[in-house]
N, C-alpha and C positions, 0 to 999 in steps of 0.2 A: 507412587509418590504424590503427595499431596497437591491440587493448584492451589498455588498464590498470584499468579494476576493472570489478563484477559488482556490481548493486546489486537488492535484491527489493522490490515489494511485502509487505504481512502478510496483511491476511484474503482468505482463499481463492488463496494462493501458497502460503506455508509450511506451510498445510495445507487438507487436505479441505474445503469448504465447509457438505458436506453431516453432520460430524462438529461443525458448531458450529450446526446448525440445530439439531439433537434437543438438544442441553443447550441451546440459547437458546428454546426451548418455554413452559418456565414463565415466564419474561421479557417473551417477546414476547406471551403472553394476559396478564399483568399489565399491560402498558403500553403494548395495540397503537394504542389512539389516538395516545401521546403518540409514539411510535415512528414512525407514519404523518406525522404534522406534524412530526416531528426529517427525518426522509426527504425530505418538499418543500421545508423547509426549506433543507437540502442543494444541492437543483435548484436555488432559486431564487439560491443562492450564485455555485454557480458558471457563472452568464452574467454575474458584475458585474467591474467592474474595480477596479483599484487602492484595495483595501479597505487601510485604515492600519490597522485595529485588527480581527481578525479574528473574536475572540469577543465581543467589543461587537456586531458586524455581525449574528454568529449569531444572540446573544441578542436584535435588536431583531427580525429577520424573525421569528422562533421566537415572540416576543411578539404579535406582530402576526396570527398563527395559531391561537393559542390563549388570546388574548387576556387578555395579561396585561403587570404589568410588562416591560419589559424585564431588571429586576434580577430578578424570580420566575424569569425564562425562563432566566438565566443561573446560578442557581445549581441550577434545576430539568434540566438539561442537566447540569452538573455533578457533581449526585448521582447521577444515572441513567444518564449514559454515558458519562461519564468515571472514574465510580467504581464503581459496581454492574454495570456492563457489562462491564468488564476483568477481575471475578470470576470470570465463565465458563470465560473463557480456562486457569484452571488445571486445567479437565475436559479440553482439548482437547489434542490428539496432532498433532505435521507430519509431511508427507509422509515414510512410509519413505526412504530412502535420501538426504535432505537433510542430515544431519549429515556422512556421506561429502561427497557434494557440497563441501559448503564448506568442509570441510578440504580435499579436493583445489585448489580453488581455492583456497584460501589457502597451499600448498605450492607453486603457480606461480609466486607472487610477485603475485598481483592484490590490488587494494584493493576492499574488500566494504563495501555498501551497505545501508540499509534505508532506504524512505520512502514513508508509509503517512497516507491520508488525515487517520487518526486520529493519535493521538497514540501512540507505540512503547510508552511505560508499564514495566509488568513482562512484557511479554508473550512478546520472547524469553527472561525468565527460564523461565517458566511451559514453554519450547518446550526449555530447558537448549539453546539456542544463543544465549546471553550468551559474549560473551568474543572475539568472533572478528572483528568487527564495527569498521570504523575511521570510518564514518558514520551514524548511527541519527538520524532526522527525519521531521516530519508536516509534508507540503504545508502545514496551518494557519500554521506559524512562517512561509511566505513570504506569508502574504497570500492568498493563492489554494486554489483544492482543484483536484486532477487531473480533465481532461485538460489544463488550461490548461499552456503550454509552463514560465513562472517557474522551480516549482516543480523542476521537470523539468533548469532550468538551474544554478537554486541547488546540486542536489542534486552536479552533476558538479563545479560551481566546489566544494563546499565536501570533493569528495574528490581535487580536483588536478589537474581530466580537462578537455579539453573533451568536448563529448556526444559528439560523433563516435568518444570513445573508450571509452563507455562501453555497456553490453548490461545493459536493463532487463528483468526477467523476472516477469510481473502476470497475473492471474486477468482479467482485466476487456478486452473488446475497445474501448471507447470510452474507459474511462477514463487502463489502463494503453498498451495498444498504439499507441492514434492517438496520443494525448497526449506519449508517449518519441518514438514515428516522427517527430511533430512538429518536437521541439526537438533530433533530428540523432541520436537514439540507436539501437545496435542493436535488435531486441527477440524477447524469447522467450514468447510464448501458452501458460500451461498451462491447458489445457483434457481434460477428462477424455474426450472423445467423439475426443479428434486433430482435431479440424474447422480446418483452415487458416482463415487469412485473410491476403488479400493484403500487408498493411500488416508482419506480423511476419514474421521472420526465420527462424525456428522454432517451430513448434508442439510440444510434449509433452504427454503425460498424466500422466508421474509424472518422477521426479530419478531413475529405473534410467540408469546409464551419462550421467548429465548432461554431466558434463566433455567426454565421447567426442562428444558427439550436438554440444557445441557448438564443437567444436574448427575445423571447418573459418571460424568466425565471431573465432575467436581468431589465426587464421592471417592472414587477410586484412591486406592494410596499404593 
């Protein structure tokens, strides 16, 4: 089956990982506890099902960790990583050669994706790749966080595709690769070491020759 678009992950896809650990430094010693219970929090999210109301959800497990309201834990999550946390982002740099990428891809005629656990925010602004973009989405809006498939499905219905026509391209081997593998999508592993794994499609280290490296996956029908 043919692709029609190309959709990314954000942290640690669009850029370096290791370039938002040194500016998230003062951060994370300000608020490694609450960072550590936001974290399991997270885990414990995603083995649940059919959450109706997803930052309600958050906020009751989050509360129940650090024991407090539920309403403290939601607005305390709010401040700090949904607001204070997205600040960073205008220190941080994407991958070289990613702004080529996605003009090339978008001169093929594919539709371009973004969905990220988090919430997308200003952050492709901050990356100056706002504008190119015909779907931008957080797993959160369907209920679920990745790897669960939903998410993964939402994201292809709401760019016109079925999965099978779509090549997810994520930092993460459990979350983004099994997770897309999953729900019928191509997938591309950026990983800085090249280390395959069986499940993706393609492995990279960086967006040098992106378009070239994945053409034989654009070919296929």
């Amino acid at each position: 089956m043919a692709i029609k678009a190309v959709a990314f992950d954000i942290d640690g896809t669009l850029y370096p990982n290791r370039r938002m650990m040194f500016h998230s430094i003062p951060f994370l010693l300000t608020h490694f506890n609450l960072v550590k219970e936001f974290n399991e929090a997270r885990k414990d999210l995603r083995k649940l099902e059919k959450i109706s109301d997803f930052r309600t959800a958050q906020a009751e497990v989050l509360a129940s960790r650090l024991n407090m309201t539920p309403r403290e834990a939601s607005e305390l999550a709010e401040r700090v990583f949904y607001r204070k946390w997205e600040k960073i982002f205008k220190r941080v740099r994407p991958f070289l050669g990613l702004q080529k990428a996605i003009e090339e891809l978008k001169s093929k005629g594919l539709k371009l994706g973004v969905m990220s656990d988090f919430p997308v925010g200003n952050k492709l602004n901050y990356f100056s790749l706002d504008g190119h973009w015909d779907v931008t989405m957080s797993s959160e809006e369907t209920g679920y966080l990745k790897p669960h498939v939903k998410p993964f499905e939402v994201l292809a219905e709401r760019l016109g595709c079925r999965p099978q026509e779509v090549i997810y391209v994520g930092n993460s081997y459990k979350y983004d690769v099994q997770g897309a593998s999953a729900a019928g999508m191509k997938t591309v592993y950026v990983q800085w070491q090249g280390k395959e794994v069986p499940e993706a499609d393609l492995t990279i280290r960086n967006y040098r020759h992106f378009v070239r490296n994945i053409d034989f996956l654009l070919r296929e029908e």
